[in-house]
SERO-4910 file (N, C-alpha, C, O; in steps of 0.05 Angstrom, whole numbers):
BEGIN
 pado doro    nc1    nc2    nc3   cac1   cac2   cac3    cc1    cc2    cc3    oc1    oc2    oc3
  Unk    A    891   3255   2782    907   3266   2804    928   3285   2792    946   3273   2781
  Unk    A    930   3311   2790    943   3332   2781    951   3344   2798    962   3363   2789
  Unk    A    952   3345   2824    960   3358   2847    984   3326   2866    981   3301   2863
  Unk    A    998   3338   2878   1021   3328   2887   1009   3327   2923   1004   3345   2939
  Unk    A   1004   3287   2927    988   3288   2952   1010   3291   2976   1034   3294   2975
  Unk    A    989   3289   3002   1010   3283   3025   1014   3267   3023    999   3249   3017
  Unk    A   1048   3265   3029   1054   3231   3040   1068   3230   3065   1077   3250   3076
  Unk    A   1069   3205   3075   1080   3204   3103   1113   3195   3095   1121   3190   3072
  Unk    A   1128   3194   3115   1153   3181   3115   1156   3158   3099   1139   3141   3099
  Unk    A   1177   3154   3085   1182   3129   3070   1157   3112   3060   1150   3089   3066
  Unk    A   1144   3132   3043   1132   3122   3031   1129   3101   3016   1113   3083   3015
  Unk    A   1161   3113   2996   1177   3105   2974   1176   3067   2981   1171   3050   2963
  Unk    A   1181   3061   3011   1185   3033   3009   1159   3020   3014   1158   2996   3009
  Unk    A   1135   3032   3025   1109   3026   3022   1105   3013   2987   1097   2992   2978
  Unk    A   1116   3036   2977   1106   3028   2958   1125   3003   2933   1118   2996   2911
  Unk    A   1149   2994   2949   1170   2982   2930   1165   2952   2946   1170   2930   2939
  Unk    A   1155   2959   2967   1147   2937   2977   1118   2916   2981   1113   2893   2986
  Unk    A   1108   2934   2976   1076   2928   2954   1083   2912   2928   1076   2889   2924
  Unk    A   1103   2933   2909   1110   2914   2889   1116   2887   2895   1103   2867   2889
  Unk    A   1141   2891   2909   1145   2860   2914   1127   2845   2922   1123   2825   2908
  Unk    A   1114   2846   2939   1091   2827   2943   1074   2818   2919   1067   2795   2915
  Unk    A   1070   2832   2908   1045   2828   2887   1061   2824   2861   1055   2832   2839
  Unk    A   1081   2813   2868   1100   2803   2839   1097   2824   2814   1099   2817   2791
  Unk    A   1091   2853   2822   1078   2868   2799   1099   2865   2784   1088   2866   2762
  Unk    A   1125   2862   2777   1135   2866   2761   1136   2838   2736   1151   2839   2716
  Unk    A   1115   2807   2743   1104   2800   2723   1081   2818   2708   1080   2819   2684
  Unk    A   1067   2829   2720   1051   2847   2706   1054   2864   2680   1044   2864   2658
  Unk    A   1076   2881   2694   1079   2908   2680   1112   2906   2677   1125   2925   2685
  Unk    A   1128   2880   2666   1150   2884   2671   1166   2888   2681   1164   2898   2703
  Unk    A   1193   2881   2668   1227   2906   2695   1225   2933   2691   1229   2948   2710
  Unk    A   1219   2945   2661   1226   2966   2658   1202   2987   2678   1205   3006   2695
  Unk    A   1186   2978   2670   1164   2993   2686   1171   2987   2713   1171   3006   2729
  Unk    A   1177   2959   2723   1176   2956   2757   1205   2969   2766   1207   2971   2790
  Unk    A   1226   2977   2753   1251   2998   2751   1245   3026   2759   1254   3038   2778
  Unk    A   1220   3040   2734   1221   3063   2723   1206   3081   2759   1212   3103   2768
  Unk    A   1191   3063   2769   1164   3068   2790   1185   3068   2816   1181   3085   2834
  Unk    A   1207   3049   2819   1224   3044   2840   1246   3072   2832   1257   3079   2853
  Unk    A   1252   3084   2815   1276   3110   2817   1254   3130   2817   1261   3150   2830
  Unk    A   1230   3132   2808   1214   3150   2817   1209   3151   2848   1208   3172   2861
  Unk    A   1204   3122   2858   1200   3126   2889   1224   3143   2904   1224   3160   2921
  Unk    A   1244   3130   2890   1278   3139   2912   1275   3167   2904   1274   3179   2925
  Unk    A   1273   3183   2886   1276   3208   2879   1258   3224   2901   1267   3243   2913
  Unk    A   1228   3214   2906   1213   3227   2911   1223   3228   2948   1222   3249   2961
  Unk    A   1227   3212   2954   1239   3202   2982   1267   3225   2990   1269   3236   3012
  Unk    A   1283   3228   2970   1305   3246   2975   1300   3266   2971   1321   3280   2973
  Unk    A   1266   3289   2960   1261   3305   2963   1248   3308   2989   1244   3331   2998
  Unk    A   1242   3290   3001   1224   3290   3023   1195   3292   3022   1181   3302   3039
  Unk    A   1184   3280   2994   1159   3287   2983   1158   3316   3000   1145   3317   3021
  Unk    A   1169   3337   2990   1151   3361   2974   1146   3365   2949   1137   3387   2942
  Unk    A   1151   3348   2931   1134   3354   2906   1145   3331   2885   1166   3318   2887
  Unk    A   1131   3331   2868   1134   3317   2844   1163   3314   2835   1180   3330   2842
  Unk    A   1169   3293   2817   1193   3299   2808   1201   3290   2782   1196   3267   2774
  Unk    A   1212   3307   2769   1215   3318   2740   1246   3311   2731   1268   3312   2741
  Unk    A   1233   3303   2704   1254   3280   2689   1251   3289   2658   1228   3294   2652
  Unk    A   1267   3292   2641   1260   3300   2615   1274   3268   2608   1293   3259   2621
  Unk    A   1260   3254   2583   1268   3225   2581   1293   3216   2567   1302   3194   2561
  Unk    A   1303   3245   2563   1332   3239   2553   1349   3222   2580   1362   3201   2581
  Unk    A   1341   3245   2601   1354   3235   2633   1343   3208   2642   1356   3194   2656
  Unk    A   1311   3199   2632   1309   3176   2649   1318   3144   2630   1324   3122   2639
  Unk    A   1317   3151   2609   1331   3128   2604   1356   3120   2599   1358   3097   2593
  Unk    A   1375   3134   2600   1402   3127   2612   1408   3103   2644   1423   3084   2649
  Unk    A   1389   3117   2657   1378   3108   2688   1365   3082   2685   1371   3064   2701
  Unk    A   1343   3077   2659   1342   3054   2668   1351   3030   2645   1341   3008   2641
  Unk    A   1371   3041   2635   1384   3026   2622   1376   3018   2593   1383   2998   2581
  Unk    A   1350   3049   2580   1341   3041   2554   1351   3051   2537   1366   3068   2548
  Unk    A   1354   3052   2513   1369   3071   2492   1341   3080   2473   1344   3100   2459
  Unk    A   1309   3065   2473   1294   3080   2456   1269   3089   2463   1255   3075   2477
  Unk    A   1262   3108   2456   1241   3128   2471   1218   3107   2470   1207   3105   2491
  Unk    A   1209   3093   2451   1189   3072   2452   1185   3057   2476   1165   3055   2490
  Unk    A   1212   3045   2479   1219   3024   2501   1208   3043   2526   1195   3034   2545
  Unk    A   1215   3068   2525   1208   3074   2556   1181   3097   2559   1177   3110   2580
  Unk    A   1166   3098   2533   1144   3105   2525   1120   3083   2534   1099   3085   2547
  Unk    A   1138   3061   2519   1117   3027   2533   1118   3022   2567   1099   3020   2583
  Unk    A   1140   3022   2571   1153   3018   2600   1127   3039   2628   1113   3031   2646
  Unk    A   1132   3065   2616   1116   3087   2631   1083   3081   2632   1070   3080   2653
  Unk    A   1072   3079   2606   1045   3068   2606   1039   3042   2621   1017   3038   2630
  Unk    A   1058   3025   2623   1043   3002   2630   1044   3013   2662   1023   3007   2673
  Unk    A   1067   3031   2683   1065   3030   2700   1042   3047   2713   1030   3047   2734
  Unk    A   1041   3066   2683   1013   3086   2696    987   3068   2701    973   3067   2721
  Unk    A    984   3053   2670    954   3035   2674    951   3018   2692    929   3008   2697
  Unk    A    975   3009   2708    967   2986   2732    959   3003   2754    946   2993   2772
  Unk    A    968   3036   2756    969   3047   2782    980   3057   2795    969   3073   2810
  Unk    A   1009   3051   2796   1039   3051   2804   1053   3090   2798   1070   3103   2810
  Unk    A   1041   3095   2780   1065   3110   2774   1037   3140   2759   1015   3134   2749
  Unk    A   1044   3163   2760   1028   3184   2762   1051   3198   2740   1075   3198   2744
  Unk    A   1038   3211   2715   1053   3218   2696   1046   3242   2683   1029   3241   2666
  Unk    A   1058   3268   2688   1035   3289   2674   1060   3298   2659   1082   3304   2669
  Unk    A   1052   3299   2630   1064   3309   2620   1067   3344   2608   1045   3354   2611
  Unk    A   1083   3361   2598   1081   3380   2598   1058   3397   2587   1039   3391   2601
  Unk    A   1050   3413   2570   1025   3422   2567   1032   3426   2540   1048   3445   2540
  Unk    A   1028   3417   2518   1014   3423   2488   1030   3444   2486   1025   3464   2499
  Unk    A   1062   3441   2463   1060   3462   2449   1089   3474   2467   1102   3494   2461
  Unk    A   1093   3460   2486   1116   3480   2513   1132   3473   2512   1131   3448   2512
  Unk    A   1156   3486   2511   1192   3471   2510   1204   3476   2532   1202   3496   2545
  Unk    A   1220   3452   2539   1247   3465   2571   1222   3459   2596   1219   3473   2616
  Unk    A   1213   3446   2591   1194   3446   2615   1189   3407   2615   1180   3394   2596
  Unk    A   1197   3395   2643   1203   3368   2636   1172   3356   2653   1160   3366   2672
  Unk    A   1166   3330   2638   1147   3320   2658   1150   3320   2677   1173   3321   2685
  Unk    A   1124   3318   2699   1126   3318   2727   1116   3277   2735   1100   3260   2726
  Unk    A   1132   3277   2753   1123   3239   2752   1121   3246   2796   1130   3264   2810
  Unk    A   1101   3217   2803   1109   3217   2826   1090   3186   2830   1067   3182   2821
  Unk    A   1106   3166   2847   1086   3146   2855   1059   3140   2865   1044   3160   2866
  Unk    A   1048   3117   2874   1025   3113   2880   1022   3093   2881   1034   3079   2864
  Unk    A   1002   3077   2907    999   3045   2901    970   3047   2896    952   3060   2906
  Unk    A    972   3026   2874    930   3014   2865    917   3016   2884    929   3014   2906
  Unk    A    898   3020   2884    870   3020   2912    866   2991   2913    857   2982   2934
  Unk    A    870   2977   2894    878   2941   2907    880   2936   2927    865   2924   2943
  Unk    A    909   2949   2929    933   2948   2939    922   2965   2964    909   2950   2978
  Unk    A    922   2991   2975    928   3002   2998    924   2985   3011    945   2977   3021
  Unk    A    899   2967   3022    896   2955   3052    910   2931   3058    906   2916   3078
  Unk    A    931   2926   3036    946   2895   3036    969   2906   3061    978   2929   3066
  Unk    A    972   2886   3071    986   2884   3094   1008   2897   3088   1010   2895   3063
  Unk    A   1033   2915   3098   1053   2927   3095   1080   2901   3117   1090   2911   3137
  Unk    A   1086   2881   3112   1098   2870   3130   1118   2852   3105   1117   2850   3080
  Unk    A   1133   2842   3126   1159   2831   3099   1143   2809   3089   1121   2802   3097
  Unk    A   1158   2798   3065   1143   2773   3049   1137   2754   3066   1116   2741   3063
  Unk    A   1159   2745   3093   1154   2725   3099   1145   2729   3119   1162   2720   3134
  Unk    A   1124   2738   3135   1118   2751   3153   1098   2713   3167   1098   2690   3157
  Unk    A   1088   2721   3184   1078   2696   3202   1095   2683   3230   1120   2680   3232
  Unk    A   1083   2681   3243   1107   2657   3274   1105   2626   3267   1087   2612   3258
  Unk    A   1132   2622   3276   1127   2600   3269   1119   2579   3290   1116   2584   3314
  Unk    A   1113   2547   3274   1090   2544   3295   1096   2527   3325   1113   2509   3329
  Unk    A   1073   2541   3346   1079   2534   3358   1075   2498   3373   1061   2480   3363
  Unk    A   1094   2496   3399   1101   2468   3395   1093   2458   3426   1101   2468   3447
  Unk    A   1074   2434   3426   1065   2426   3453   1079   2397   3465   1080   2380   3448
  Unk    A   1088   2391   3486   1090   2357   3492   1074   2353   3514   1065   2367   3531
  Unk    A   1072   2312   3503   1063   2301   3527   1081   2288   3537   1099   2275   3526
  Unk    A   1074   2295   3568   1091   2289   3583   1091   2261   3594   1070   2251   3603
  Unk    A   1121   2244   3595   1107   2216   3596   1106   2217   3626   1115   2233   3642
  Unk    A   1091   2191   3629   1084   2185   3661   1111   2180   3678   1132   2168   3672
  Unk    A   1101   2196   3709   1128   2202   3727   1137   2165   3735   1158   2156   3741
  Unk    A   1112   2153   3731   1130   2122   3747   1149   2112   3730   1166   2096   3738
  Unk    A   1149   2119   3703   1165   2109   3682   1195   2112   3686   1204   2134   3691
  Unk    A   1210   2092   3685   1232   2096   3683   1243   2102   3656   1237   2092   3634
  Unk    A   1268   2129   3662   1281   2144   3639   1293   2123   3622   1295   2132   3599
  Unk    A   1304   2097   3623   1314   2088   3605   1291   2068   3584   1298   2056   3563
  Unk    A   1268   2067   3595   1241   2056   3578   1225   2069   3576   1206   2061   3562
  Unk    A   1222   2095   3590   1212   2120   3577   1196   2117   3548   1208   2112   3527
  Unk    A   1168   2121   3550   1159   2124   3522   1163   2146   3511   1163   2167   3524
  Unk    A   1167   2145   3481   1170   2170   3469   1152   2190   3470   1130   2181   3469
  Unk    A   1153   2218   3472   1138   2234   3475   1130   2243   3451   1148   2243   3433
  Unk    A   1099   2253   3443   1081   2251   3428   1085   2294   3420   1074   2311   3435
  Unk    A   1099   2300   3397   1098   2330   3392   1075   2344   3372   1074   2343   3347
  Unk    A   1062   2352   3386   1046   2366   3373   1053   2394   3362   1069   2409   3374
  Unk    A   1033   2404   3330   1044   2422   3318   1025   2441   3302   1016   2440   3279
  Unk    A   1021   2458   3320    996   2481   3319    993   2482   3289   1013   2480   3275
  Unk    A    970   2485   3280    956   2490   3247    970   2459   3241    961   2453   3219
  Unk    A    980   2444   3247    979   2412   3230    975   2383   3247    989   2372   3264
  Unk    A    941   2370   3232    940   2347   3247    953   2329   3248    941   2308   3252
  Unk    A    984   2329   3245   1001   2299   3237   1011   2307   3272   1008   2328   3284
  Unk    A   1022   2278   3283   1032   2273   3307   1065   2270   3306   1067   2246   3301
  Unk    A   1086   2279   3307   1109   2277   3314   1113   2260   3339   1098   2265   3359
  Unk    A   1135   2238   3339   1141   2233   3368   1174   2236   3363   1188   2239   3344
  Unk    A   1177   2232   3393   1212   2247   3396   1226   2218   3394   1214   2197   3401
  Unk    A   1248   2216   3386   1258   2200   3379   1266   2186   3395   1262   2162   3391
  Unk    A   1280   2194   3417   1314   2186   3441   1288   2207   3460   1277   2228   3451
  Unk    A   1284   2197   3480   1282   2210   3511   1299   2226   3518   1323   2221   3520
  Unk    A   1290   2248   3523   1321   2267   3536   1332   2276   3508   1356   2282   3509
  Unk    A   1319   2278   3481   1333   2290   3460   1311   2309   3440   1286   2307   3442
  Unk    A   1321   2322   3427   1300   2336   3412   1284   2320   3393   1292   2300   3381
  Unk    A   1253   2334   3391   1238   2321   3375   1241   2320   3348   1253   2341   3342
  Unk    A   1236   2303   3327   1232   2305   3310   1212   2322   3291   1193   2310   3282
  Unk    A   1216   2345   3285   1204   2364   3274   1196   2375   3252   1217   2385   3242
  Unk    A   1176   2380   3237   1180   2393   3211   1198   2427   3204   1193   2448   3216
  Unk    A   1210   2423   3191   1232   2446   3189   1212   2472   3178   1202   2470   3156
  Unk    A   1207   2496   3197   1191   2516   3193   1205   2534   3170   1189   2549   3160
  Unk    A   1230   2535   3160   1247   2538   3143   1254   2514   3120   1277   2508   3114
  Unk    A   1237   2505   3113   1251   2473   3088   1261   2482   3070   1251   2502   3060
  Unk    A   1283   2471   3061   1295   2469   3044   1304   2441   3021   1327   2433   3016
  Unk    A   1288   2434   3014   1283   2407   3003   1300   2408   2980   1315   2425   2971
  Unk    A   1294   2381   2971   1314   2376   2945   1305   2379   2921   1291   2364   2907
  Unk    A   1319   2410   2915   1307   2418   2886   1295   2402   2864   1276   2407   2850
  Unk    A   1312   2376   2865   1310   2355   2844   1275   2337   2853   1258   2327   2838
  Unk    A   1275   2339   2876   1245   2320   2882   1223   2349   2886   1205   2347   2870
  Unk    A   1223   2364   2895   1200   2382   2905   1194   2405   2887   1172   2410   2876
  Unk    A   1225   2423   2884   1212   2447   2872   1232   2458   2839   1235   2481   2829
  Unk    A   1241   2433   2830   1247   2424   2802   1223   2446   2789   1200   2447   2797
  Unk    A   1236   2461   2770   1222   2473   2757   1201   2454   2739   1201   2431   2747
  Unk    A   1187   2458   2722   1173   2439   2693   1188   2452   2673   1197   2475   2676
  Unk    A   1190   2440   2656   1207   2448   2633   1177   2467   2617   1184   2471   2594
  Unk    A   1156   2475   2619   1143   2495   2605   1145   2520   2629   1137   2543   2626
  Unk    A   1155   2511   2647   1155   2536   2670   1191   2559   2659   1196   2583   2656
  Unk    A   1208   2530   2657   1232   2551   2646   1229   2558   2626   1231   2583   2625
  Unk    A   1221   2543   2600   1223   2557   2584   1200   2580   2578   1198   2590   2555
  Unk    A   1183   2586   2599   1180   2607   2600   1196   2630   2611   1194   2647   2593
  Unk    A   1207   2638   2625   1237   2647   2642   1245   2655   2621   1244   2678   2615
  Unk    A   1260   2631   2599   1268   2635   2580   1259   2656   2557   1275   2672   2546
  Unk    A   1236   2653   2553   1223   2675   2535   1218   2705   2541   1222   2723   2524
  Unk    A   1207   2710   2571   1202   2719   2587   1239   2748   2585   1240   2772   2582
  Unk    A   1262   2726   2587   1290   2738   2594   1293   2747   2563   1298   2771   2563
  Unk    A   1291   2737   2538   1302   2732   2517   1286   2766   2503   1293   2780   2484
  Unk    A   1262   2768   2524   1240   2792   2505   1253   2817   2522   1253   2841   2515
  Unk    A   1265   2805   2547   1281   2832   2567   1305   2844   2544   1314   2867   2540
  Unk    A   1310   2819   2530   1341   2830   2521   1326   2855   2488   1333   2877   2480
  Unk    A   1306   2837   2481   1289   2852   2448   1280   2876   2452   1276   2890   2432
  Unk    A   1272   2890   2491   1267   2908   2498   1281   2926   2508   1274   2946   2520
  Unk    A   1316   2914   2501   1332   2934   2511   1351   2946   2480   1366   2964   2482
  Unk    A   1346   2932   2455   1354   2939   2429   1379   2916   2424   1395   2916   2406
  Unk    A   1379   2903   2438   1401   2875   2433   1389   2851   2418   1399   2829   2425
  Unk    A   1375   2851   2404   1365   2830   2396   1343   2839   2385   1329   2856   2397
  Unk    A   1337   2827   2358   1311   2843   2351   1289   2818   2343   1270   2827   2330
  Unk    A   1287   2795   2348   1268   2784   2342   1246   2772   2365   1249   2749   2373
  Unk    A   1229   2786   2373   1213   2774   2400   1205   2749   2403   1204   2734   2384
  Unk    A   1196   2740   2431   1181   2719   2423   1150   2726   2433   1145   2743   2450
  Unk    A   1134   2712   2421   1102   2714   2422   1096   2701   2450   1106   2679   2456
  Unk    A   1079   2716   2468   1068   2704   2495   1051   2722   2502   1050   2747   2502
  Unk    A   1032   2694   2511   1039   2665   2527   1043   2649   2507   1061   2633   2511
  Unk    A   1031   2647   2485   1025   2626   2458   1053   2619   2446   1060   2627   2424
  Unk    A   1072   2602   2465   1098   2606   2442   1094   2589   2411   1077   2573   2403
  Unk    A   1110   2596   2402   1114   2590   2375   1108   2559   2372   1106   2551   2395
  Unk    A   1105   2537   2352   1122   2513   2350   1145   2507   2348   1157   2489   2358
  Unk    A   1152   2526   2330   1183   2530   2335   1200   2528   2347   1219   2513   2344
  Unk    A   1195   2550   2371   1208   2549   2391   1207   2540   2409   1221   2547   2428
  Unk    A   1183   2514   2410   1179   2494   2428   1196   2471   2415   1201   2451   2428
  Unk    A   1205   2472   2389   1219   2450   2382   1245   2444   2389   1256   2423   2393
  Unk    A   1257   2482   2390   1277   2481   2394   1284   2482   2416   1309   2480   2418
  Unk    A   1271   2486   2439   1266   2473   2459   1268   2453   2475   1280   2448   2496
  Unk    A   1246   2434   2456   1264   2402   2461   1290   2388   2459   1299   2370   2474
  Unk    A   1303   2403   2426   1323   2401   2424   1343   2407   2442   1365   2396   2444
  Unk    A   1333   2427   2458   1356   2441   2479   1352   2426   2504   1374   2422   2516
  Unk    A   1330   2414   2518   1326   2391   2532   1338   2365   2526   1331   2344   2538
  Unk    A   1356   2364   2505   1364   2333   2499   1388   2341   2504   1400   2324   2517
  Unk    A   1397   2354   2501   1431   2362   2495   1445   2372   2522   1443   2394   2533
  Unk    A   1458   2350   2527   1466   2358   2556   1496   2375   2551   1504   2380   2574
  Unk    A   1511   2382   2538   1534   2396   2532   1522   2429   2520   1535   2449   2524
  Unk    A   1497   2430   2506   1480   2466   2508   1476   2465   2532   1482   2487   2542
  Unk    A   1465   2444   2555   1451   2465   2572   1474   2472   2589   1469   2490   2605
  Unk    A   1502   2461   2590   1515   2470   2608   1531   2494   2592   1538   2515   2602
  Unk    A   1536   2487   2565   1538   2520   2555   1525   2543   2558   1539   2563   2554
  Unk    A   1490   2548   2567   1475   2565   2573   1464   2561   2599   1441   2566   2605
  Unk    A   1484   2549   2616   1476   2552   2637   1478   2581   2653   1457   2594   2657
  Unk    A   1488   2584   2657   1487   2617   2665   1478   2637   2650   1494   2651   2638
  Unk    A   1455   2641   2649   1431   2659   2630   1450   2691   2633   1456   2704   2613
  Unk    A   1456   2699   2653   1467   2727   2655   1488   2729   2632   1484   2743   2612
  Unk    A   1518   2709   2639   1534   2706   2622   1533   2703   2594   1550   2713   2579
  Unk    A   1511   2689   2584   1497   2691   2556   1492   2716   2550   1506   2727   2532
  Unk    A   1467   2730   2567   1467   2761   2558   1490   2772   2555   1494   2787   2536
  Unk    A   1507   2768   2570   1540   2795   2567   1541   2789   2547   1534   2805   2530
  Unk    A   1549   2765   2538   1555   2766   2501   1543   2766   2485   1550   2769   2462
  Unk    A   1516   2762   2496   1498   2776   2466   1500   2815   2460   1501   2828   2439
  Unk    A   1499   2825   2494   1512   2854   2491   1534   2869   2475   1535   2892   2466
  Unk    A   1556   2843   2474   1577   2849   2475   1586   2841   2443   1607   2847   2431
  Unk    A   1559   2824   2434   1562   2822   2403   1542   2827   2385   1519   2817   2384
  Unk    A   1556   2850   2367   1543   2869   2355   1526   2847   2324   1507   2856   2312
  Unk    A   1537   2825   2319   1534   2812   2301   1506   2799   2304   1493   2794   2283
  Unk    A   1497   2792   2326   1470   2782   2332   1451   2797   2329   1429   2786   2326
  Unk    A   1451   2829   2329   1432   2844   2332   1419   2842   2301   1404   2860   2296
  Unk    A   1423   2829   2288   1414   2821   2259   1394   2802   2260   1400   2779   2268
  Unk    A   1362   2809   2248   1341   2785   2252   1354   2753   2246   1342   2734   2255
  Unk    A   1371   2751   2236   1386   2729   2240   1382   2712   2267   1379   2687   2267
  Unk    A   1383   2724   2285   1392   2710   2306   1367   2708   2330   1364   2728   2344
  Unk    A   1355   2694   2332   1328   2687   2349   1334   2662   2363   1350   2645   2358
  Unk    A   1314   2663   2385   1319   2644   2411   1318   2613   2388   1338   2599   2391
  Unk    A   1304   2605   2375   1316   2578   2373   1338   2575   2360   1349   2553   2360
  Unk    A   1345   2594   2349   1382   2591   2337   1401   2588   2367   1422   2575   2368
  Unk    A   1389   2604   2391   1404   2611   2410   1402   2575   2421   1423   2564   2426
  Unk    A   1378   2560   2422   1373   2531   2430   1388   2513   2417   1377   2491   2413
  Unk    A   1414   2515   2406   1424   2491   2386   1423   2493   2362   1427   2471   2351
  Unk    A   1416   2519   2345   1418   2527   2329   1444   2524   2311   1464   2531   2324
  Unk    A   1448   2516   2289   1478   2519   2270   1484   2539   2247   1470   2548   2228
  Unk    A   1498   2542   2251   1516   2563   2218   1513   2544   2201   1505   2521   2204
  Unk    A   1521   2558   2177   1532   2546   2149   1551   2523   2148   1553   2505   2132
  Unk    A   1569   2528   2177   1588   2519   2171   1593   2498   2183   1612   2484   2179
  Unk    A   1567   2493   2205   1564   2467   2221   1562   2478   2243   1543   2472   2259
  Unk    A   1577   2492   2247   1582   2500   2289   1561   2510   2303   1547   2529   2295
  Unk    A   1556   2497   2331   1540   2502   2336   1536   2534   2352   1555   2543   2366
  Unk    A   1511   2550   2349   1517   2581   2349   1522   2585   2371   1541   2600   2376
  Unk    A   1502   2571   2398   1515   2580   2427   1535   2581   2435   1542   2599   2450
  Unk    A   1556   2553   2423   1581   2555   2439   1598   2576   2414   1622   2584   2417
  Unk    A   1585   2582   2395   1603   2608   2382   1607   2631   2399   1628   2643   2401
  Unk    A   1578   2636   2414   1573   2657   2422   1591   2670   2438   1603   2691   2437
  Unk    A   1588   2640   2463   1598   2635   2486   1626   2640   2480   1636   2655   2497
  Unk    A   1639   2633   2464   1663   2638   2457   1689   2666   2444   1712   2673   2440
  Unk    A   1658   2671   2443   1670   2699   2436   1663   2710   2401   1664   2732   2390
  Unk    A   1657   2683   2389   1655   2685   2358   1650   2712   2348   1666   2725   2335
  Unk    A   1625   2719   2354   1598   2745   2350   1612   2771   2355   1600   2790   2345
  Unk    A   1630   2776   2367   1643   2799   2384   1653   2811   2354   1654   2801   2331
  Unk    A   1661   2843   2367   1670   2854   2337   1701   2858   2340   1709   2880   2347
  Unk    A   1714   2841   2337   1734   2833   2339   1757   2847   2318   1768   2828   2307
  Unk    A   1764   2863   2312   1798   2867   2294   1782   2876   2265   1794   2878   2244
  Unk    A   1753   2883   2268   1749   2884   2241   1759   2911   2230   1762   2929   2247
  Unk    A   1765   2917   2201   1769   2935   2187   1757   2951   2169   1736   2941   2160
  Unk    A   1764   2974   2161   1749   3001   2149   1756   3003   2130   1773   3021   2127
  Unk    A   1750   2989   2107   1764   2987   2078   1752   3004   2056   1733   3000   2041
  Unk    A   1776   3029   2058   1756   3052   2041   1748   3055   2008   1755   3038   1992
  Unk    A   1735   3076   1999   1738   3068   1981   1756   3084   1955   1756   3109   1958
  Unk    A   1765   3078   1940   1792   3096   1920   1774   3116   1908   1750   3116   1903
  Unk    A   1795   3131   1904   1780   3161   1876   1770   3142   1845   1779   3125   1830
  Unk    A   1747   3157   1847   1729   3145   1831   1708   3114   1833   1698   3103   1813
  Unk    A   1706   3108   1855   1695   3080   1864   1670   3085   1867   1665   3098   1887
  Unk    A   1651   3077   1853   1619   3078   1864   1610   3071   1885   1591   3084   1894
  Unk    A   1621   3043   1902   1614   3032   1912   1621   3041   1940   1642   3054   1942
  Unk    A   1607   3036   1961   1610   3062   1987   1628   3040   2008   1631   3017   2000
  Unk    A   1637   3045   2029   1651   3038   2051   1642   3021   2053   1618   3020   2052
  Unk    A   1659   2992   2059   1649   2974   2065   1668   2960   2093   1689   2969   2104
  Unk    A   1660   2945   2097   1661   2927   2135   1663   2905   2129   1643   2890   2124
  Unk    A   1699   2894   2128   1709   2872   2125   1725   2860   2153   1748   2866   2161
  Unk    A   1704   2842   2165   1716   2830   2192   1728   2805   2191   1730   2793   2169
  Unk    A   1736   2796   2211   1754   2766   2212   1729   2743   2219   1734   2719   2216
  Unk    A   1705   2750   2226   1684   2728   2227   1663   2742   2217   1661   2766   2216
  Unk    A   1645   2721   2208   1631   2726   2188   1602   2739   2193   1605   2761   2203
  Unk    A   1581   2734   2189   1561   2740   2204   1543   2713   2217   1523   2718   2231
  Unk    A   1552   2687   2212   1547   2669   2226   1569   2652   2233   1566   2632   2247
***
């Protein structure tokens, strides 16, 4: 496709809303399910008349990458699922920026365009008890519940039935409790977001995790004072951002699970604390005649 098609009105959310449905952004990632969503908005505020052109200095600022790889990987994966239409300039030509514009998979076109939770809910029949009955021995009335063979009866005469909640909200702890191989996938899953934004450089392998990092894992499943230290996954990231000291292969998710220094301490609540941050360090130069080049003497160490 080299030519720039018709589109109808709001396309842009045809197509961001496809994503969401189809969870594409397990597929092909954030960066890619990002890169396809500011291409939609762009193309939307031209009013699709034409393509729209990004040189990648401009688009990764936007989506928050700092290396051409990262958004080299990011772009391909959204082209090969379908999503995203990428022509780049022609062999050899300068000042002239790719042309990008959306698209949903042919999967995809005939999937329903309606919100996630789309359906009525269900509807509700009674029997009516017999007229000779008197209201205070009144039998309970019998509620029936379109698409389910179970029988509801009403509790109190003259009161509402007892119903299944078309909205449940159950107790995380009995029903929809994660499995501990489900988070710590989340976990790996979040930890490769941060290795793909230049904060962290050691990945993890998936689906196949490590032993390793299944051990440390468990370890982090026993310890009820880490998990309330890493309870807030966001807050962890700010300070891994925010500390320049981790970005050293040193520092990988099972150091992040309960992991220790030299010195005993344990590294999360270093983290958490501020330890890692580049804190007061100094520029200690070097004198006339010194071989030895500039060196970086801080108040914490590198673990």
């Amino acid at each position: 496709m080299e030519e720039y098609p018709k589109r109808e009105a709001f396309f842009s959310q045809k197509v961001i809303r496809r994503m969401v449905k189809t969870c594409a952004a397990q597929d092909i990632g954030p960066n890619a399910t990002l890169l396809v969503a500011v291409i939609a908005a762009c193309e939307d505020v031209k009013r699709y008349t034409g393509p729209v052109s990004y040189y990648n200095e401009q688009l990764m600022p936007i989506l928050g990458i700092r290396k051409w790889d990262t958004l080299n990987r990011a772009r391909q994966r959204a082209v090969d699922a379908g999503w995203l239409i990428y022509l780049p300039p022609p062999s050899g030509t300068k000042g002239i920026a790719p042309k990008y514009w959306t698209d949903i998979p042919a999967r995809y076109v005939d999937l329903d365009d309606s919100p996630i939770d789309e359906g009525p809910y269900p509807k509700i029949g009674y029997d009516t008890p017999k007229a000779d009955t008197e209201p205070e021995k009144a039998s309970p009335k019998k509620v029936y519940v379109e698409g389910d063979d179970r029988v509801y009866v009403q509790g109190d005469v003259g009161g509402e039935p007892s119903l299944p909640n078309p909205n449940p909200n159950p107790n995380p702890k009995e029903k929809s409790a994660k499995t501990p191989d489900q988070e710590l996938l989340e976990w790996c899953e979040w930890w490769n977001g941060l290795h793909a934004s230049g904060h962290v450089q050691a990945a993890v392998r998936l689906p196949n995790v490590s032993e390793g990092v299944k051990a440390a894992w468990r370890r982090y499943g026993r310890s009820k004072a880490l998990r309330e230290t890493l309870a807030d996954r966001e807050a962890v990231a700010q300070q891994i951002r925010q500390s320049p000291f981790v970005k050293a292969g040193w520092f990988t998710l099972p150091k992040l699970f309960g992991g220790k220094n030299q010195d005993g301490e344990v590294i999360a609540e270093k983290l958490m604390n501020g330890g890692y941050q580049d804190n007061g360090r100094q520029r200690i130069k070097t004198g006339p005649g010194q071989r030895h080049r500039e060196t970086d003497y801080g108040k914490t160490g590198l673990f």
